[in-house]
C-alpha positions as semicolon CSV with decimal commas, in nm:
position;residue;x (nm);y (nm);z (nm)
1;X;2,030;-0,587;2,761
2;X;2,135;-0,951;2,668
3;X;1,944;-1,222;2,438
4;X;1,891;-1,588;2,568
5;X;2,011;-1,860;2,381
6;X;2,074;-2,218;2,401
7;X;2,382;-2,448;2,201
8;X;2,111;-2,568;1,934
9;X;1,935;-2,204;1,934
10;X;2,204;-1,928;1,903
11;X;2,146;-1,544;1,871
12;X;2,151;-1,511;1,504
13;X;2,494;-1,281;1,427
14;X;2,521;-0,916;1,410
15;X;2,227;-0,828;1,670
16;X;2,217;-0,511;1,806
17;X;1,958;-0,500;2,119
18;X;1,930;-0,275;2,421
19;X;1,585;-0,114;2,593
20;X;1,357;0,148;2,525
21;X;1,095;0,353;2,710
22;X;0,735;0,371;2,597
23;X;0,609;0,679;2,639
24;X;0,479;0,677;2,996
25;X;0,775;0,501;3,099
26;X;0,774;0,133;3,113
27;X;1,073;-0,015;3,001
28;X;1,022;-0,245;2,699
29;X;1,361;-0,458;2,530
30;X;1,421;-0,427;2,159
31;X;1,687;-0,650;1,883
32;X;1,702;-0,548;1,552
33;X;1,897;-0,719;1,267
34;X;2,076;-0,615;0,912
35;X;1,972;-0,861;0,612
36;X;2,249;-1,078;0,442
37;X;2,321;-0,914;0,121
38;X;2,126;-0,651;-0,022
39;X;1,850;-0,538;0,161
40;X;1,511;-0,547;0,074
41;X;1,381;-0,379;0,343
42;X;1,256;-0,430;0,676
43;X;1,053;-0,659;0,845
44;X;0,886;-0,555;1,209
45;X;0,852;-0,897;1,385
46;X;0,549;-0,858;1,610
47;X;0,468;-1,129;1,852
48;X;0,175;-1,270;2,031
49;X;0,074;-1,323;2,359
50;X;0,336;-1,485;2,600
51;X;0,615;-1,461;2,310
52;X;0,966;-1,330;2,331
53;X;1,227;-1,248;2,118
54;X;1,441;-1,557;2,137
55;X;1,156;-1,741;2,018
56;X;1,188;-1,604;1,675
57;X;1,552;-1,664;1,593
58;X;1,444;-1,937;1,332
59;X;1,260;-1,704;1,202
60;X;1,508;-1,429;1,203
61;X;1,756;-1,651;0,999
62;X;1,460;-1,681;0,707
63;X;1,403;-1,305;0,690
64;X;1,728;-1,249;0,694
65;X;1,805;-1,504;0,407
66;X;1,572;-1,352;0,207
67;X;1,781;-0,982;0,276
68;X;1,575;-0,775;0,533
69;X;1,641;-0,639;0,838
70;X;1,438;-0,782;1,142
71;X;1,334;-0,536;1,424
72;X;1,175;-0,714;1,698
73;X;1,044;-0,560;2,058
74;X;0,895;-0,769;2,337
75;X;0,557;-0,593;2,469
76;X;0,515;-0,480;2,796
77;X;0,417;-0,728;3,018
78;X;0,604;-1,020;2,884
79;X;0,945;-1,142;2,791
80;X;1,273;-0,959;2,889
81;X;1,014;-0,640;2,885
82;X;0,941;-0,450;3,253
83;X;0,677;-0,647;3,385
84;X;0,338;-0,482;3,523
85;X;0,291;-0,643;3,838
86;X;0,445;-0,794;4,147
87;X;0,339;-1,165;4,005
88;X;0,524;-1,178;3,674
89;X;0,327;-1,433;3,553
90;X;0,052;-1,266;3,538
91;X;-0,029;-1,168;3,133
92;X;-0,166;-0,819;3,205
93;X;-0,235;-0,475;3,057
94;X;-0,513;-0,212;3,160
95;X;-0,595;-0,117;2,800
96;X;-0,486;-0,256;2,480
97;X;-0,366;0,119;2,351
98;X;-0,062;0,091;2,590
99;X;0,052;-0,181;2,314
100;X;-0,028;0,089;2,096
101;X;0,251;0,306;2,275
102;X;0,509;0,039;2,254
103;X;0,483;0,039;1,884
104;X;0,500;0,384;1,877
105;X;0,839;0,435;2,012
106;X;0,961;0,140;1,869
107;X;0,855;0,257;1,544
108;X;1,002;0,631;1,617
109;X;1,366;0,569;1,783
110;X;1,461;0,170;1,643
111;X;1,240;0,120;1,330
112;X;1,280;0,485;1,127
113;X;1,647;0,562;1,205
114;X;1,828;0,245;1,196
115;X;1,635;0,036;1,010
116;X;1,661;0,051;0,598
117;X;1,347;0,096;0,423
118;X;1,064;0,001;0,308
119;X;0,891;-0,113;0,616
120;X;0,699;-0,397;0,688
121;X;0,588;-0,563;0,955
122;X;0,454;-0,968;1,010
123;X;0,249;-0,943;1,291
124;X;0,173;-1,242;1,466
125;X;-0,178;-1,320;1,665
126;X;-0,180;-1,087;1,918
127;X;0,068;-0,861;1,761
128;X;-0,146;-0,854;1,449
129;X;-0,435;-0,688;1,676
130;X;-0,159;-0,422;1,801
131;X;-0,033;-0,367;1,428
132;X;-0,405;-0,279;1,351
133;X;-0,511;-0,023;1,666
134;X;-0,213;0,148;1,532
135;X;-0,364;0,180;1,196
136;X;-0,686;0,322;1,335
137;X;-0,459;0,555;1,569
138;X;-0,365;0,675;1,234
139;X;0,011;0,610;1,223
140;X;0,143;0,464;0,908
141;X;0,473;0,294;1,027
142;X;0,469;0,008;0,712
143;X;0,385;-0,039;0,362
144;X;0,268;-0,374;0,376
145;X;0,164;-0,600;0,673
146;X;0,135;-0,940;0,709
147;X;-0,077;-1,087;0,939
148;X;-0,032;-1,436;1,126
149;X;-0,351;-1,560;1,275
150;X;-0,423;-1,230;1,393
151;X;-0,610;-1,218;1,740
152;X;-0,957;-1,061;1,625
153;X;-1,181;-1,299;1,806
154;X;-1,124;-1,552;2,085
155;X;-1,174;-1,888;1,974
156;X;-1,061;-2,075;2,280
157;X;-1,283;-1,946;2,551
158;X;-1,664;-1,995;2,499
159;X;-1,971;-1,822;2,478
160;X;-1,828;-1,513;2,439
161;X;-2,110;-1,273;2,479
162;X;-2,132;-1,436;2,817
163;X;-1,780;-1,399;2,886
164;X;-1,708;-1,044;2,747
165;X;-1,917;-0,858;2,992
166;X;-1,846;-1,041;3,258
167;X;-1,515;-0,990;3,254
168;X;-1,556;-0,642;3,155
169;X;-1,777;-0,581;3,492
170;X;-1,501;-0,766;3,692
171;X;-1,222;-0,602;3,623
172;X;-1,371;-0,244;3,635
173;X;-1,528;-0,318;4,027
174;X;-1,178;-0,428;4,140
175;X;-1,025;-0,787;3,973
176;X;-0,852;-0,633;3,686
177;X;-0,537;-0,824;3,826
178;X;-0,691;-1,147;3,883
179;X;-0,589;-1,454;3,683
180;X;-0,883;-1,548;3,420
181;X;-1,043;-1,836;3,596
182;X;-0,925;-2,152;3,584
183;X;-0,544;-1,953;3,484
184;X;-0,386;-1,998;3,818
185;X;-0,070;-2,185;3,823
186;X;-0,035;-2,276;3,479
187;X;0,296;-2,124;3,311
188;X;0,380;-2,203;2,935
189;X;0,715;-2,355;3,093
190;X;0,446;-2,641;3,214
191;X;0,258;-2,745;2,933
192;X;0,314;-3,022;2,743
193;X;0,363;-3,126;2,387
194;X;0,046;-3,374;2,402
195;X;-0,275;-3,146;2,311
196;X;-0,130;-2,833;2,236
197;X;-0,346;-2,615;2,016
198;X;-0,006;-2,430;1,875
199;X;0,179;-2,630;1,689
200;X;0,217;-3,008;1,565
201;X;0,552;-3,004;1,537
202;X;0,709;-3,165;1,851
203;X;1,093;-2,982;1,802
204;X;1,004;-2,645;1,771
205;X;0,746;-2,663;2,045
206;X;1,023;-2,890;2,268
207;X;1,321;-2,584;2,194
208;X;1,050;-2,303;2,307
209;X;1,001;-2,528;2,633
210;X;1,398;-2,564;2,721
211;X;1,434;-2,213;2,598
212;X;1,171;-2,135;2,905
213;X;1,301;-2,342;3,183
214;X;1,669;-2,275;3,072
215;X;1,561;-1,837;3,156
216;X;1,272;-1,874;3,395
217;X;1,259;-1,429;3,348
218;X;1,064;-1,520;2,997
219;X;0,791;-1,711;3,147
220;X;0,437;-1,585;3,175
221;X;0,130;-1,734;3,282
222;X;-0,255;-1,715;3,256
223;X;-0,406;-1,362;3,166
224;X;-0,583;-1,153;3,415
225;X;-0,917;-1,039;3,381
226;X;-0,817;-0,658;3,324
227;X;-0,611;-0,824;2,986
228;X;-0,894;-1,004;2,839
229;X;-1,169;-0,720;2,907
230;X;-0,929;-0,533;2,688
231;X;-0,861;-0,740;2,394
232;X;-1,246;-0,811;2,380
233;X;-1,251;-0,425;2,355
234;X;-0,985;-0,390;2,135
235;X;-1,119;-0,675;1,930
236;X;-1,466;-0,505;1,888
237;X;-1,333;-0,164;1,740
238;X;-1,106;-0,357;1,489
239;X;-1,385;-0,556;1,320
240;X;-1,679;-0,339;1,392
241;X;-1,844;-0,298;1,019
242;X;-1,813;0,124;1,035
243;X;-1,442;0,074;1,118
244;X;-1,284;-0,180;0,855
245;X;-1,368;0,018;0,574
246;X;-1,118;0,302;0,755
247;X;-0,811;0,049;0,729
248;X;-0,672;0,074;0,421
249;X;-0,318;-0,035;0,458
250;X;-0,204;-0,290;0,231
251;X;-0,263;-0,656;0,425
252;X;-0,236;-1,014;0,392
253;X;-0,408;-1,208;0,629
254;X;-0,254;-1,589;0,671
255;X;-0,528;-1,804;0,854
256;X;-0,388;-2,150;1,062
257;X;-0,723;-2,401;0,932
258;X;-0,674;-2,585;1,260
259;X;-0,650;-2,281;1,488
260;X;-0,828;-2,346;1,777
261;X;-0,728;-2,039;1,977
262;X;-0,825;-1,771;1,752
263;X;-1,182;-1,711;1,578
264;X;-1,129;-1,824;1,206
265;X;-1,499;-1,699;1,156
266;X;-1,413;-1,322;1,300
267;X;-1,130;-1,353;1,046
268;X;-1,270;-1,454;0,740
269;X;-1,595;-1,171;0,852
270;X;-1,300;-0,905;0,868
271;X;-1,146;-1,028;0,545
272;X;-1,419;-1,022;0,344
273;X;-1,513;-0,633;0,417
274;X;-1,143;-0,521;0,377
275;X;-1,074;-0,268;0,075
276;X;-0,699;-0,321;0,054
277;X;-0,658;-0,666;0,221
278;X;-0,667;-1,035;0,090
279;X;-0,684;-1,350;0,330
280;X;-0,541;-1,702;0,297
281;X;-0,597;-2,001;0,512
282;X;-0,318;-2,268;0,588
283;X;-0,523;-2,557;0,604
284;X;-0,552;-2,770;0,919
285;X;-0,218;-2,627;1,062
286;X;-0,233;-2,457;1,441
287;X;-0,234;-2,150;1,561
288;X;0,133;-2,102;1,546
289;X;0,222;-2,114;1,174
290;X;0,575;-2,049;1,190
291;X;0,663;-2,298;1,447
292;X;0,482;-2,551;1,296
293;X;0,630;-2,850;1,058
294;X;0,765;-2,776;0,731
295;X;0,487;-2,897;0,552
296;X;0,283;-2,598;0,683
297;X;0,558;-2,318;0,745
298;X;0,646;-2,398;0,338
299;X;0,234;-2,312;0,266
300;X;0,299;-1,961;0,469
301;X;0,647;-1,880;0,303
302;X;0,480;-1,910;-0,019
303;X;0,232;-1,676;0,065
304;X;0,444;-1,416;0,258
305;X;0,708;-1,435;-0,095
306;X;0,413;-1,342;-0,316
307;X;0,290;-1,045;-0,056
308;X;0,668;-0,905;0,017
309;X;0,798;-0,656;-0,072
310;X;0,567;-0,696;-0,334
311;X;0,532;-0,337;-0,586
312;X;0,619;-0,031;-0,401
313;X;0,351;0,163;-0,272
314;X;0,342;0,536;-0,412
């Protein structure tokens, strides 16, 4: 397997990467990282929607710094991961559990063996909605999880119990591969820095654009309907009141004020009924926190410093 990179954005040193398969065999690609100096521990780096590993090497550098190891998979469906249709723009999965499996062995043949403990994972948006159907699966792969805007209501598509059953009904009489409408055509290699609800900060946004037209293979579109009938699902058992009392790993929730992607309000609902969880908001920064301007990414650190690795767990 090989990492992207680009002469301002190079593979941080020492990566070790290769591919693994999920256990009903999709191929999914995998780095992982030692930390400078003593380690600490490690972080699992768990991406959103339409993310990729080489997206994160900023980020990678900071853990790193701070002396953990990074482990870092791409889902199925997106980055240098096998792709689940003959479109590979197309952002789809049938059901939100086969995440679920690419945690697993990720967890089982990178994380546990080659990885020093504790365990962690930052969990970003999307990811952070994986990291928690795991939970309620009932594995116990970290300590301590932080989550980064996590993906636990939809805030960019409206009226949403219009929306959730239709899409539900679509996709189960036959357009579970169609493009969301409206998603045709629209790759994140075309949009533009002007009106972007992810991030204010015009260089980081900018060096995940070149990044994307520099390896066209790490691209992805729109979602399809089959993919957003499932994260409603998903989305529903996570924050439904008889099932948030069952999570009780250890969580910090990190909230972007200006997120306008992501349901703030289904955060702050889930927050408030968590036993072992505490939430923070970054005020008015975007959905991606940690590509957004220093001013913001400095409010996060902060809070991720106080959180990790924090007192071990007995």
């Amino acid at each position: 397997m090989t990492l992207f990179a680009l002469p301002n954005h190079p593979v941080p040193d020492g990566c070790v990467d290769g591919e693994l398969i999920a256990a009903d065999g999709v191929k999914l690609r995998y780095a992982r990282w030692m930390p400078e100096g003593a380690s600490k521990g490690t972080i699992a780096l768990l991406t959103g929607r339409t993310e990729f590993i080489e997206k994160y090497f900023e980020v990678v550098r900071e853990l790193r710094s701070r002396g953990f190891a990074v482990a870092m998979l791409d889902w199925r469906g997106q980055g240098g991961s096998q792709r689940l249709l003959r479109n590979r723009l197309k952002g789809h999965v049938p059901r939100f559990s086969d995440y679920v499996l690419d945690l697993e062995v990720f967890a089982r043949e990178v994380l546990l063996p080659d990885c020093p403990p504790p365990h962690f994972a930052l969990a970003h948006s999307m990811g952070g909605t994986v990291a928690l159907l795991s939970v309620l699966a009932g594995h116990r792969w970290f300590d301590r999880m932080v989550l980064s805007a996590p993906m636990l209501g939809i805030e960019a598509i409206p009226l949403p119990d219009l929306v959730r059953p239709l899409a539900t009904v679509l996709a189960h009489v036959g357009f579970a591969r169609a493009y969301v409408p409206g998603g045709q055509g629209k790759p994140m290699s075309r949009r533009r820095f002007e009106g972007n609800p992810l991030t204010t900060d015009r260089a980081r946004f900018e060096r995940t654009q070149e990044l994307l037209r520099a390896h066209p293979s790490l691209d992805l579109g729109a979602p399809t309907l089959g993919w957003l009938s499932s994260a409603y699902a998903a989305m529903a058992e996570i924050t439904h009141p008889d099932t948030i009392p069952r999570i009780r790993q250890p969580l910090l929730i990190i909230a972007a004020g200006g997120d306008q992607l992501v349901s703030n309000t289904a955060i702050e609902h889930f927050s408030a009924r968590l036993i072992a969880g505490a939430h923070v908001v970054v005020p008015a920064s975007r959905h991606e926190l940690l590509a957004e301007r220093d001013i913001f990414r400095a409010q996060f650190w902060a809070a991720f410093d106080a959180f990790i690795p924090g007192t071990p767990i007995l």
